[in-house]
N, C-alpha and C positions, 0 to 999 in steps of 0.2 A: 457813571453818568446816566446811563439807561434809567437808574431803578430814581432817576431825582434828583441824584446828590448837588448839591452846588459845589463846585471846584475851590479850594482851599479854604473850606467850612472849618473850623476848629474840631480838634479831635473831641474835646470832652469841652462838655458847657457845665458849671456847676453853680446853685442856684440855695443860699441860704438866707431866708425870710429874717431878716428883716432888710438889709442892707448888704449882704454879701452875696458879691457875681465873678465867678470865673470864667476865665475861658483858657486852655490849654490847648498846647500843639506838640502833639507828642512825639517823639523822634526814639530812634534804636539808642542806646548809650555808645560814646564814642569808644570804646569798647569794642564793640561790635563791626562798628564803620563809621564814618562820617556824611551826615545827613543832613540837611540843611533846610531851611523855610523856604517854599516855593512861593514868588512873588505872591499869586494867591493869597497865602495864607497868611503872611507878614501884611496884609490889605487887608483881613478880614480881621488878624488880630491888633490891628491899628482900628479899625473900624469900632469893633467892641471895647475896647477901651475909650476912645470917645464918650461910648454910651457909658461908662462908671466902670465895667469891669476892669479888674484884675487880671492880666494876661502873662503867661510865661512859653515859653519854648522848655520841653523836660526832655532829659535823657532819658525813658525808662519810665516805668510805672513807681519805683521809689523815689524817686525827684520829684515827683507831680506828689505823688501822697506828702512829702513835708513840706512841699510848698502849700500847698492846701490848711494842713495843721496849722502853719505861720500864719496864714490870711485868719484863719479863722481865731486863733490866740492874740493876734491886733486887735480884735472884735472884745477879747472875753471871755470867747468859748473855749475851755478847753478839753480837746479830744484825746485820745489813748491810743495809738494805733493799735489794730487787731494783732493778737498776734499769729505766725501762719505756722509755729511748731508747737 
């Protein structure tokens, strides 16, 4: 909060021209533990969605990457995930 931050700001905003707006709230996979939306941010991701985005809660960096792909293949566009091996 020092350096700015507003309090349950969305982890990741993702922003494709023409028409595609995300906004993600990132959590550990329930794997790991159990995490949950801090009113915050269940406010902010209700907020951005008003404005047209697309919001999700993800477990993990691979929930968010195919949620992503999906929004953007509703669209048209379709992507390839990188591969990491």
């Amino acid at each position: 909060k020092r350096m700015g931050v507003k309090s349950g700001v969305s982890d990741w905003l993702f922003f494709y021209p023409p028409n595609v707006l995300i906004a993600i709230e990132l959590k550990v996979p329930e794997t790991v533990r159990k995490a949950y939306p801090s009113k915050e941010e269940r406010e902010w991701l209700t907020a951005f969605e008003r404005c047209g985005f697309r919001v999700a809660v993800c477990r993990g960096w691979r929930q968010a990457q195919a949620f992503v792909i999906a929004e953007l293949k509703k669209e048209g566009i379709n992507v390839e995930p990188p591969s990491l091996f």
